[in-house]
Structure formats: C-alpha cells, structure tokens
C-alpha positions in Angstrom: 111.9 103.9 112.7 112.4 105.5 109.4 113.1 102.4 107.6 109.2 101.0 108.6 108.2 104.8 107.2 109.8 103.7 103.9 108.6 100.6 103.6 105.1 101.3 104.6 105.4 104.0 102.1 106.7 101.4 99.3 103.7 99.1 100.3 101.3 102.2 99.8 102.4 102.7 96.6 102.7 99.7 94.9 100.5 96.3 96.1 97.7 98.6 96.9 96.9 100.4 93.9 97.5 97.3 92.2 95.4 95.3 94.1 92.5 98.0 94.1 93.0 98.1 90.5 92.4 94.0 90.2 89.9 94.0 92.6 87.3 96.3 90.7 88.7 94.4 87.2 90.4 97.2 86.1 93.6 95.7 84.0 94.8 96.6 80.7 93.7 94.5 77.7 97.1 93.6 77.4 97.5 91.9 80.7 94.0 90.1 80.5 94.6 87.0 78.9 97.8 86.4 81.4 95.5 87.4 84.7 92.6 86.0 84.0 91.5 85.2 87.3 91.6 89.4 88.1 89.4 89.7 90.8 90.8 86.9 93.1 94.4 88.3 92.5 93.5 91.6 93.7 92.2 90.4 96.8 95.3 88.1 97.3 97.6 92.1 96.5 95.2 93.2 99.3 95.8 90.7 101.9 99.5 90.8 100.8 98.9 94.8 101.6 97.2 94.4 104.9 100.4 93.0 106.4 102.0 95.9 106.2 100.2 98.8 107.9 99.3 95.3 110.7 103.0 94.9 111.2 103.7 99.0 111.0 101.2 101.3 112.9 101.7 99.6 116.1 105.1 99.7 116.5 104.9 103.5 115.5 102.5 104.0 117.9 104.2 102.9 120.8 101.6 99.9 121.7 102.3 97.5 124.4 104.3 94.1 123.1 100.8 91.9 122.8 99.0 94.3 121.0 102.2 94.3 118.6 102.0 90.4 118.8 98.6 89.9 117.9 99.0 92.8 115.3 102.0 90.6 113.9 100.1 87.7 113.6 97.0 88.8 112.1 99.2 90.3 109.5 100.9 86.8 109.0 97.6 85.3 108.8 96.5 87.7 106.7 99.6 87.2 104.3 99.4 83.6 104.2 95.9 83.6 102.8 96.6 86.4 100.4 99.5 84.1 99.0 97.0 81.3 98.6 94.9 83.4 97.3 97.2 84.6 94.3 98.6 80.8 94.2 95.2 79.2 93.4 94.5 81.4 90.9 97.6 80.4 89.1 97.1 77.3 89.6 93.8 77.3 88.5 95.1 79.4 85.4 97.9 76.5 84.4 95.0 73.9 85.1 92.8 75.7 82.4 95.8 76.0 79.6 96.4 71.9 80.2 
C-alpha cells in the first residue's frame, strides 16, 4: 500500500504540473521551438496523469473488484489516448521539419 502512496505522489509531482504548465502554454522560450505543438502535449501529460489517481484511489479505498476494474480500464483508455495524443504531435512536428 505504500508503494501506490509513492507513486501517486511521483505522478502528482511531476506529469501534472507539467502538463498544467503545457496546457495553459506556459513553457520556457527555450523549449518552444522543440514543443511546438504545447497545448496538445499538455493534454496528452494530463491523460497520461489521469491514470494514476484511476488506477490508485480505488484500491486505497477499499472498492469492490468491478469498481477497481472499470476504474483500471478507464485509466488505460485514458492513457492510450494521452499517448496518441503526445505521438501526433510529434509526428506532426517531424512532418513540419521535412
């Protein structure tokens, strides 16, 4: 139980701040050029976030098994299009430099 603590923690502290931060545009002018698509990265950090506290909370909660499998997979589902999400953009970024 106290590894999901840590990890949840970890998660807390590092894809959503970062993904907040790209969300709302805010990146340093250094890091522009190379993330250009900012916006659409954030929201794939914040999908890529969600499946953390989805996977977490109810297992620390003590919900029944199907509550924890639907949880599970709508944090997969979630992850899946966050990784799209970042992937497109990158692609999308390599197409552009082409």
């Amino acid at each position: 139980m106290t590894w999901r603590w840590i990890f949840l923690a970890a998660f807390s502290l590092t894809l959503l701040p970062a993904g907040l931060a790209l969300t709302f545009g805010r990146v340093p002018a250094g890091l522009r050029p190379r993330l250009t698509p900012v916006r659409r990265r954030g929201w794939g950090f914040l999908a890529l976030y969600a499946l953390a506290p989805l996977n977490v909370v109810p297992r620390l909660m003590g919900a029944p098994p199907a509550v924890i499998l639907v949880a599970t997979a709508t944090g997969g589902a979630m992850a899946i299009a966050g990784l799209t999400l970042v992937a497109a953009a990158t692609r999308r970024l390599r197409i552009a430099a082409l």
